[in-house]
C-alpha positions as CSV (number, residue, x, y, z in Angstrom):
1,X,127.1,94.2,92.6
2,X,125.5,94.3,95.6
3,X,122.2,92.9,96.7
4,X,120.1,94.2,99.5
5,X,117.6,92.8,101.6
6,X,115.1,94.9,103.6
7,X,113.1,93.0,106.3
8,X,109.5,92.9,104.7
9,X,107.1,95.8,106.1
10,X,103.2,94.4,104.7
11,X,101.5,93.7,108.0
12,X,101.9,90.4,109.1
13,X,104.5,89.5,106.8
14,X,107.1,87.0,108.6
15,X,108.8,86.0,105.5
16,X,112.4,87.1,104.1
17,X,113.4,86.9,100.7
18,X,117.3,85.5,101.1
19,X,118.0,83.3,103.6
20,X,121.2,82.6,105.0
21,X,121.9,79.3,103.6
22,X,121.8,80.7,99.5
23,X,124.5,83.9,100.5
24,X,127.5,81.9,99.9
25,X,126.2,80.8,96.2
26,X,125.7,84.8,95.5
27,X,129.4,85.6,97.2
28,X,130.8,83.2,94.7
29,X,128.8,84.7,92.1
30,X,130.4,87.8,92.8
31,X,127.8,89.1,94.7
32,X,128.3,91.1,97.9
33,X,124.9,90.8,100.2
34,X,123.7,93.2,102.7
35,X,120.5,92.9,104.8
36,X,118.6,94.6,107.4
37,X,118.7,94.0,110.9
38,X,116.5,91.6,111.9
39,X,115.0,91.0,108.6
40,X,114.8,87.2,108.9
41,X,113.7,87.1,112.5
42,X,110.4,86.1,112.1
43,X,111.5,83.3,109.6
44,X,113.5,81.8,112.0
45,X,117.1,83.3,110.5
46,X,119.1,85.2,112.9
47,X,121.3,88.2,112.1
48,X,124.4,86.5,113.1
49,X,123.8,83.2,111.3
50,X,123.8,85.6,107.7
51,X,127.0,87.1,109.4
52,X,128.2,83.9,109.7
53,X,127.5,83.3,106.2
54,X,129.2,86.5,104.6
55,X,126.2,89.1,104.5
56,X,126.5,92.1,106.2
57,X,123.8,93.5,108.1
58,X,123.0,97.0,108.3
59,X,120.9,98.9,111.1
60,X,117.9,100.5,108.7
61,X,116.2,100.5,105.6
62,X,117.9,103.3,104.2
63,X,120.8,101.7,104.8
64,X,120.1,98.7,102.7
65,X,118.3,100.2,99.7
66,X,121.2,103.3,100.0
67,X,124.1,100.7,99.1
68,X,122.5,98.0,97.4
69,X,122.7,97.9,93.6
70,X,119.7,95.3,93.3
71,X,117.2,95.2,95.8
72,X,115.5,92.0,96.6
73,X,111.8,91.7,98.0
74,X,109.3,89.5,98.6
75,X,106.3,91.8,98.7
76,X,107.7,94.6,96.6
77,X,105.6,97.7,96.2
78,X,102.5,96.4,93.9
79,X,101.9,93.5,96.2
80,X,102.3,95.3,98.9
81,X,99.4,97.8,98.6
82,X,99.2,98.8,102.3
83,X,102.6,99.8,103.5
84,X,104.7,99.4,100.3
85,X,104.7,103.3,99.3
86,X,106.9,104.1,101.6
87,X,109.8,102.4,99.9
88,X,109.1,104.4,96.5
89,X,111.5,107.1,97.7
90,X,114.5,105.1,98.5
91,X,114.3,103.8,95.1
92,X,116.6,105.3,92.3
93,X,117.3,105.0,88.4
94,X,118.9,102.0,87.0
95,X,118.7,100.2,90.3
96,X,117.7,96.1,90.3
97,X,114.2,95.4,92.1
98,X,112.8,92.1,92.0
99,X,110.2,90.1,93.8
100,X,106.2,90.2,93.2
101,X,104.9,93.1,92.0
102,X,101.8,92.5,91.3
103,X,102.2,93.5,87.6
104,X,98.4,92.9,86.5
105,X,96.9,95.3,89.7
106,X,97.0,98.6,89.6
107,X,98.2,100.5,86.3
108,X,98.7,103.7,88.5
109,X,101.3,101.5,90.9
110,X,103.4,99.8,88.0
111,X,103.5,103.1,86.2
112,X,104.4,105.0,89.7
113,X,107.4,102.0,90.4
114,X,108.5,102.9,86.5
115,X,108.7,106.8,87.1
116,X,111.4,106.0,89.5
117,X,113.7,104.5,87.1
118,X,113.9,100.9,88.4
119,X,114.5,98.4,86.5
120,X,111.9,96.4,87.9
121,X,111.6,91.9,87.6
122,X,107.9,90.6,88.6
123,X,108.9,87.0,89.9
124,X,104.8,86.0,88.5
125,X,105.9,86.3,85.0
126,X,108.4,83.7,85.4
127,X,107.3,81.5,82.2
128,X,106.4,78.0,83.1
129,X,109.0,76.2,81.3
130,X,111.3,73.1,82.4
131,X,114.3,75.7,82.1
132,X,112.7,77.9,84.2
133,X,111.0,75.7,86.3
134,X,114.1,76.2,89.3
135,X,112.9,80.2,89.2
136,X,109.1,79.6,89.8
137,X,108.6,81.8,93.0
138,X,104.8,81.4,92.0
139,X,104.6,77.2,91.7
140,X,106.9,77.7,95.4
141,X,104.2,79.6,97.2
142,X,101.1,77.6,95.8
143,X,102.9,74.6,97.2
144,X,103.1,76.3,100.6
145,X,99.6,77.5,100.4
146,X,97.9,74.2,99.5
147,X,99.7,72.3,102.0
148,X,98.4,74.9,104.7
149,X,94.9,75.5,103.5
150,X,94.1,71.5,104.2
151,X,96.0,71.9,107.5
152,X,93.8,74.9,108.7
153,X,90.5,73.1,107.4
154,X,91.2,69.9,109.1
155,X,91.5,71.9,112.1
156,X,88.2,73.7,111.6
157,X,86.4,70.8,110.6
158,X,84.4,69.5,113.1
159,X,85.4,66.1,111.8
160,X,88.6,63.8,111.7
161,X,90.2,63.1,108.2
162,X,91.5,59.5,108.4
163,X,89.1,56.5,108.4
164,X,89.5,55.1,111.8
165,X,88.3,51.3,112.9
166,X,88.1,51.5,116.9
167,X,86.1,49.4,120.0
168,X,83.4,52.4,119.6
169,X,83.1,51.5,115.8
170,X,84.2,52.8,112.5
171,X,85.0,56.7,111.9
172,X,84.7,57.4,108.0
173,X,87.3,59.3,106.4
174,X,86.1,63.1,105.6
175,X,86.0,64.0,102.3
176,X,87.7,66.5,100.3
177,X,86.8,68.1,96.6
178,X,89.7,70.7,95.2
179,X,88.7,72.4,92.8
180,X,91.0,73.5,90.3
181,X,93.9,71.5,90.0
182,X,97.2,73.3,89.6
183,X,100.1,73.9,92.1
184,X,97.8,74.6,95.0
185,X,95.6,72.3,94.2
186,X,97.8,69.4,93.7
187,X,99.4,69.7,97.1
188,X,96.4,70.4,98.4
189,X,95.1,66.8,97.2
190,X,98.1,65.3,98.3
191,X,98.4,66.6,101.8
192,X,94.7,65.5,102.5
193,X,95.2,62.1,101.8
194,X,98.4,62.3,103.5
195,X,95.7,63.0,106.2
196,X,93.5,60.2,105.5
197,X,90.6,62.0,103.8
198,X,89.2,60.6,100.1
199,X,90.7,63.2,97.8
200,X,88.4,64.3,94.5
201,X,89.5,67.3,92.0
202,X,87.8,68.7,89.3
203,X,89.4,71.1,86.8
204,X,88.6,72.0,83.1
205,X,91.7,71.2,81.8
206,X,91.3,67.3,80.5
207,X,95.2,66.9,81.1
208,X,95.1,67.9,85.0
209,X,93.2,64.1,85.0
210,X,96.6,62.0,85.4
211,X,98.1,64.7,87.3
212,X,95.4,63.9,90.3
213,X,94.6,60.4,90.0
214,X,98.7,60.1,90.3
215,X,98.6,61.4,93.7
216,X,95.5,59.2,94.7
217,X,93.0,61.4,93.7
218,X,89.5,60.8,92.1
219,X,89.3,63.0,89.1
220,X,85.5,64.5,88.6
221,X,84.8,64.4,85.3
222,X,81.5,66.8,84.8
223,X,79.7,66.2,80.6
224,X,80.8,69.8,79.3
225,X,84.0,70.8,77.5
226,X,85.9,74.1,78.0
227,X,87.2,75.6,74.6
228,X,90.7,76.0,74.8
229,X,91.1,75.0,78.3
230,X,94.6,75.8,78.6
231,X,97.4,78.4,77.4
232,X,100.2,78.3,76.5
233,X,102.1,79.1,79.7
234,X,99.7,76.2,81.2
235,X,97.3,77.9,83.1
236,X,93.5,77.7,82.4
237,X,91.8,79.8,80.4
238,X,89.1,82.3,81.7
239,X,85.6,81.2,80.1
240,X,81.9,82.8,79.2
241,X,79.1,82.9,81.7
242,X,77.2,80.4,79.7
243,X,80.3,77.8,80.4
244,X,80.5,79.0,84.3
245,X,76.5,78.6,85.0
246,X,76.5,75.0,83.4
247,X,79.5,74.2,85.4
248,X,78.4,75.7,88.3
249,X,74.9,73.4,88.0
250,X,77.0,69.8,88.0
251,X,79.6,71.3,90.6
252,X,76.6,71.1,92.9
253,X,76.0,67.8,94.0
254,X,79.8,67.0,94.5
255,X,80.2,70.2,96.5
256,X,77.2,69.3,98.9
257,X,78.4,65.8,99.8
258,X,82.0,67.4,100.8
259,X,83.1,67.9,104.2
260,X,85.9,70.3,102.7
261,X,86.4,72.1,99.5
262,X,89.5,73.8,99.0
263,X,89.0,76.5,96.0
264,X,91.6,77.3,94.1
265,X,90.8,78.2,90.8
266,X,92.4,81.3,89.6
267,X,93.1,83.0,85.9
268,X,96.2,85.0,86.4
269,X,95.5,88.8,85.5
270,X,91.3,88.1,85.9
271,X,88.6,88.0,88.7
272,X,88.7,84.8,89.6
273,X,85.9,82.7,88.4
274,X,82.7,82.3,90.9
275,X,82.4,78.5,91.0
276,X,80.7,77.6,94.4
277,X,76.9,79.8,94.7
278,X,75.2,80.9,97.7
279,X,72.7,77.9,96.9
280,X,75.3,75.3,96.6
281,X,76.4,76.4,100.1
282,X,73.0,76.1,101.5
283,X,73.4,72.2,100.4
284,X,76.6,71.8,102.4
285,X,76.3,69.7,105.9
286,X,76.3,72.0,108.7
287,X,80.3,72.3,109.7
288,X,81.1,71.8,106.1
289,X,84.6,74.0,105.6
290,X,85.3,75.6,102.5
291,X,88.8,77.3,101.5
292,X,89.1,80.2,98.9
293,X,92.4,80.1,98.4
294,X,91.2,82.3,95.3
295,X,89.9,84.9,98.0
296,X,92.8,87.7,97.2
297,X,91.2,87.6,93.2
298,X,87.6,88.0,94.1
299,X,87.2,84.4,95.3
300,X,85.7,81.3,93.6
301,X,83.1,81.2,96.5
302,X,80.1,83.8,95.9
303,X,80.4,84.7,100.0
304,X,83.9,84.6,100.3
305,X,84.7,87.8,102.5
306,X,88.4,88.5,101.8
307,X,90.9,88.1,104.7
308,X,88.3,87.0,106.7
309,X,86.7,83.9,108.2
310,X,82.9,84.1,108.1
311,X,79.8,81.5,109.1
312,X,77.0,81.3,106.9
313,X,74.6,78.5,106.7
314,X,76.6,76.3,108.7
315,X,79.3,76.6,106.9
316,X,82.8,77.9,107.4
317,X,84.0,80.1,104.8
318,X,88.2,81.0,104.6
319,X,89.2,83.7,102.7
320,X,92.7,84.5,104.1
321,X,95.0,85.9,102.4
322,X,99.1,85.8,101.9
323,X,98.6,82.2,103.3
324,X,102.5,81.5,102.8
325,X,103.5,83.4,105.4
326,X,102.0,81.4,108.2
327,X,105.1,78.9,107.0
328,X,107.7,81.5,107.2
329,X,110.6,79.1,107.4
330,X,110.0,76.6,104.1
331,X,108.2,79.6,102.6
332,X,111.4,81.9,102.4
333,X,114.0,79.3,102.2
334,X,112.2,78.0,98.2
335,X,111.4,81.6,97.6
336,X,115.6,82.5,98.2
337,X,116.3,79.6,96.1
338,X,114.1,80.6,93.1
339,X,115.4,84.4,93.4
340,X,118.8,82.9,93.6
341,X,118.2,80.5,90.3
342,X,116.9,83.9,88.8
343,X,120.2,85.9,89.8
344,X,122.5,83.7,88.0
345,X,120.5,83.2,85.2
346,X,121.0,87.1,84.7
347,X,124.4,87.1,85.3
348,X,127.3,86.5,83.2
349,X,131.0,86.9,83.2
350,X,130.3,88.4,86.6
351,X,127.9,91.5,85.5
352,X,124.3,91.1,85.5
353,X,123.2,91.4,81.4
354,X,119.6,92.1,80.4
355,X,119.2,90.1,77.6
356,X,115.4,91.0,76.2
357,X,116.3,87.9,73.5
358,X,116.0,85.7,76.2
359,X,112.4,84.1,77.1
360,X,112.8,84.4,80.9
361,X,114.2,87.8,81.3
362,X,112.1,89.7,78.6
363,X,109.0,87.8,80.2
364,X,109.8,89.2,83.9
365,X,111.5,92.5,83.2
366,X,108.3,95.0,83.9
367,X,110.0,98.4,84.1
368,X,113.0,100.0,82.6
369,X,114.4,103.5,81.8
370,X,111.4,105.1,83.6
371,X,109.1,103.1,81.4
372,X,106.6,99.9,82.0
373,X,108.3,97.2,79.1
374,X,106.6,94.3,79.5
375,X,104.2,94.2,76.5
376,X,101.7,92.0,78.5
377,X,101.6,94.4,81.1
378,X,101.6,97.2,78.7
379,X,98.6,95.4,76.6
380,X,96.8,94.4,80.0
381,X,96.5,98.2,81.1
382,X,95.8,99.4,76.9
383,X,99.2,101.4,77.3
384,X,100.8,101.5,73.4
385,X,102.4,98.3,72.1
386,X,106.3,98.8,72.3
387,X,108.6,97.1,68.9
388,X,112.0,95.4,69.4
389,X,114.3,93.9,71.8
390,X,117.8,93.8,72.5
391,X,120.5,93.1,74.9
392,X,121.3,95.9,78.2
393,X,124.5,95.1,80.3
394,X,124.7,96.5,83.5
């Protein structure tokens, strides 16, 4: 089979989604790899090292998606809401795409990518389990944005993080509250006290506690308790108003005697939650930062503008988005190795099998045969319930 890469076309996008360092796995996989000129450029990965490697590198798009058997995207059509259209007629039946798709979006764009034929992987449905856990595209890129949301707001705080003892006197350290303690958030914690800054974290799962105070974090523990806090898959659970507005009112004083709080509280498939208010803004210290790393999903900040960096009372609000991207190197080289991880998981005896049996392909298989598959997708957008599995070799 053949894989293709096609340099990423969302504005802005500097990431690549094989680099040259995992071809040799795929040759010996039986793979052949072929990938547009100058697709890895802004990464940092020239044409001639994938040469080098045993990719071949063709002069166009067409090209690529023309003789590739399985395409492979990091912003695939879905995601990429701006520019990724155009790629919907060099798609064709029974071909492999996979990379984000943004399966929970738009139920007009997941039906259009199924009308081609596709057979279509969203690398967000990955399921959260240890065997798995070397396919997580998702847990890769929160790692990458956590770190560089605490680098940008260090840089726009007005402030030093580290506690500093000089001849002028002593500098306290700045102080950081993350709120919402997953992947993001856990680097995010870490990174700032790599910086120097006193960490805190609050999230409504009880069991993200150790995870923090492991990493030197202070865990905020606020007197109300989510019902079921946490799915199956991990991931918090979205709660009512009545839980938001309480949590909202005890948030408060922690958030105004931050220097930085980095949101990142986000339901997959929902709006994100609104967790820091107009008022509790008004509280902050004039050149107070906060991050919204939740910004893409509506935001957890009520005046969170997204993709853009706004002022408001003093305080600096960040809502950019497709924050990865600004660490194109790191960014693409975990992303190839998940995709990679996934690739040989789906093949064996040297062709790729779709075996719907299996938890990790039936969970990230979105379309097939011209229709959408997934039944979480399917019962997301109220499309009818499919019955049975089986096994498809390709």
């Amino acid at each position: 089979m053949i894989i293709g890469v096609p340099k990423e076309s969302y504005p802005g996008e500097r990431r690549v989604a094989l680099v040259p360092l995992v071809v040799p796995n795929l040759i010996k996989a039986g793979f052949e790899v072929v990938v547009e000129a100058a697709a890895g450029v802004e990464a940092g990965y020239l044409d001639a090292i994938y040469a080098e490697k045993g990719a071949k590198v063709l002069p166009d798009r067409a090209a690529v998606f023309g003789a590739a058997d399985l395409i492979v995207q990091v912003l695939c059509y879905g995601s990429n809401d701006v520019t990724g259209a155009a790629d919907v007629p060099l798609l064709r039946r029974d071909q492999i795409l996979i990379g984000f798709l943004r399966p929970f979006g738009s139920k007009e764009i997941v039906q259009q990518i199924a009308e081609t034929g596709v057979t279509s992987f969203s690398v967000e449905l990955v399921p959260r389990t240890t065997r798995a856990q070397s396919m997580d595209a998702l847990s890769s890129m929160g790692t990458i944005c956590g770190y560089k949301a605490v680098l940008i707001a260090a840089d726009t705080l007005p402030k030093i993080f580290p506690m500093l003892t000089t001849a002028a006197g002593t500098i306290t350290p700045a102080r950081v509250l993350v709120i919402g303690a997953g992947v993001a958030g856990l680097q995010a914690i870490a990174t700032a006290r790599r910086l120097g800054a006193v960490a805190s974290a609050y999230d409504l799962r009880p069991a993200a506690k150790e995870q923090v105070q492991s990493l030197g974090g202070r865990f905020v523990e606020l007197p109300i308790e989510a019902k079921d806090a946490q799915d199956a898959r991990g991931y918090g659970r979205a709660q009512d108003e009545t839980f938001y507005a309480r949590q909202r009112e005890l948030l408060g004083r922690v958030v105004a005697e931050s220097d930085v709080v980095i949101a990142a509280a986000v339901i997959p498939g929902k709006k994100s939650p609104v967790l820091v208010t107009k008022g509790m803004v008004e509280a902050m210290a004039p050149g107070s930062v906060i991050f919204d790393l939740a910004a893409e999903r509506g935001g957890n900040c009520e005046l969170t503008r997204v993709g853009e960096v706004i002022v408001e009372h003093g305080v600096t609000i960040i809502g950019r988005i497709n924050l990865a991207t600004e660490v194109p190197y790191h960014a693409s080289q975990m992303y190839a190795r998940n995709v990679t991880a996934f690739l040989l998981h789906l093949v064996k005896d040297g062709k790729l099998q779709l075996d719907l049996e299996d938890e990790i392909t039936r969970e990230t298989l979105v379309t097939q045969g011209g229709e959408v598959v997934n039944q979480r997708v399917r019962e997301f957008f109220g499309l009818p319930v499919r019955s049975g599995v089986g096994t498809t070799k390709v």
